[in-house]
N, C-alpha and C positions, 0 to 999 in steps of 0.2 A: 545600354542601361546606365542609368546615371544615376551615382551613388550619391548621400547625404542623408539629411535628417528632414522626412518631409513633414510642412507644417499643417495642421489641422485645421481643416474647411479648406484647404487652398490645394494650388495643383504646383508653387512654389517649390523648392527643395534650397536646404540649406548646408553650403559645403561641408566637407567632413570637417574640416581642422575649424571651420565655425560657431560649431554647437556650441563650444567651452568658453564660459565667459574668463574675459581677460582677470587678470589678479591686479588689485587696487591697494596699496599700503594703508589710504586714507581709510579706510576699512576696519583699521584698527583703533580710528576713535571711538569707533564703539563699545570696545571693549573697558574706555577708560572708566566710566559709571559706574561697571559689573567691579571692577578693580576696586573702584573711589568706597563702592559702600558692601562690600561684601565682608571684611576684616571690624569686625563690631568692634572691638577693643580700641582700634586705631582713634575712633572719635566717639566713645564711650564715658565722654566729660560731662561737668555741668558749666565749666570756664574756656572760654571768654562765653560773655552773654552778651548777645546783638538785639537789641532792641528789647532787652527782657527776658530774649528763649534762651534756652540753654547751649551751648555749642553740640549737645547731642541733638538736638533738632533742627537748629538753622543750619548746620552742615548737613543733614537730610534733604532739607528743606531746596536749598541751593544747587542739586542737582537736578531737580526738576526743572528752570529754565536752560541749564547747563545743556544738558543731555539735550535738549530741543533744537539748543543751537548746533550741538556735535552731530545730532544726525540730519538739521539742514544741510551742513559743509558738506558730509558724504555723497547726501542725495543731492548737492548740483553740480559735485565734482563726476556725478556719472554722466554719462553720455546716454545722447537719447533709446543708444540701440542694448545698453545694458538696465 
């Protein structure tokens, strides 16, 4: 009898110590966003103003490409089997 974790549709099995996806540090760029805009007060200004907005907006504003790039870096630091 041959123990692991069998995969579905298939007649495959996968070792035991393999089920458990490896731990990635890079992992925690993700959380930088949740950090960057969750503390309202931190960037709760109307100074400096970039182009007109206020720094309560264009610091909004600016993690929306942010964030796109922080979670491209994760998702090609993973490997194809994660």
């Amino acid at each position: 009898m041959s123990h692991g974790l069998l995969l579905a549709g298939s007649s495959r099995r996968i070792p035991q110590g393999m089920n458990k996806r490896a731990f990635n540090p890079l992992w925690f760029l993700l959380l930088l966003p949740y950090i960057g805009l969750l503390w309202v007060p931190f960037y709760n200004f109307a100074q400096p103003e970039l182009f007109g907005f206020p720094f309560f907006y264009w610091y909004q504003l600016a993690w929306v490409p942010l964030t796109s790039v922080l979670t491209y870096i994760v998702y090609r630091s993973l490997g194809d089997d994660e």
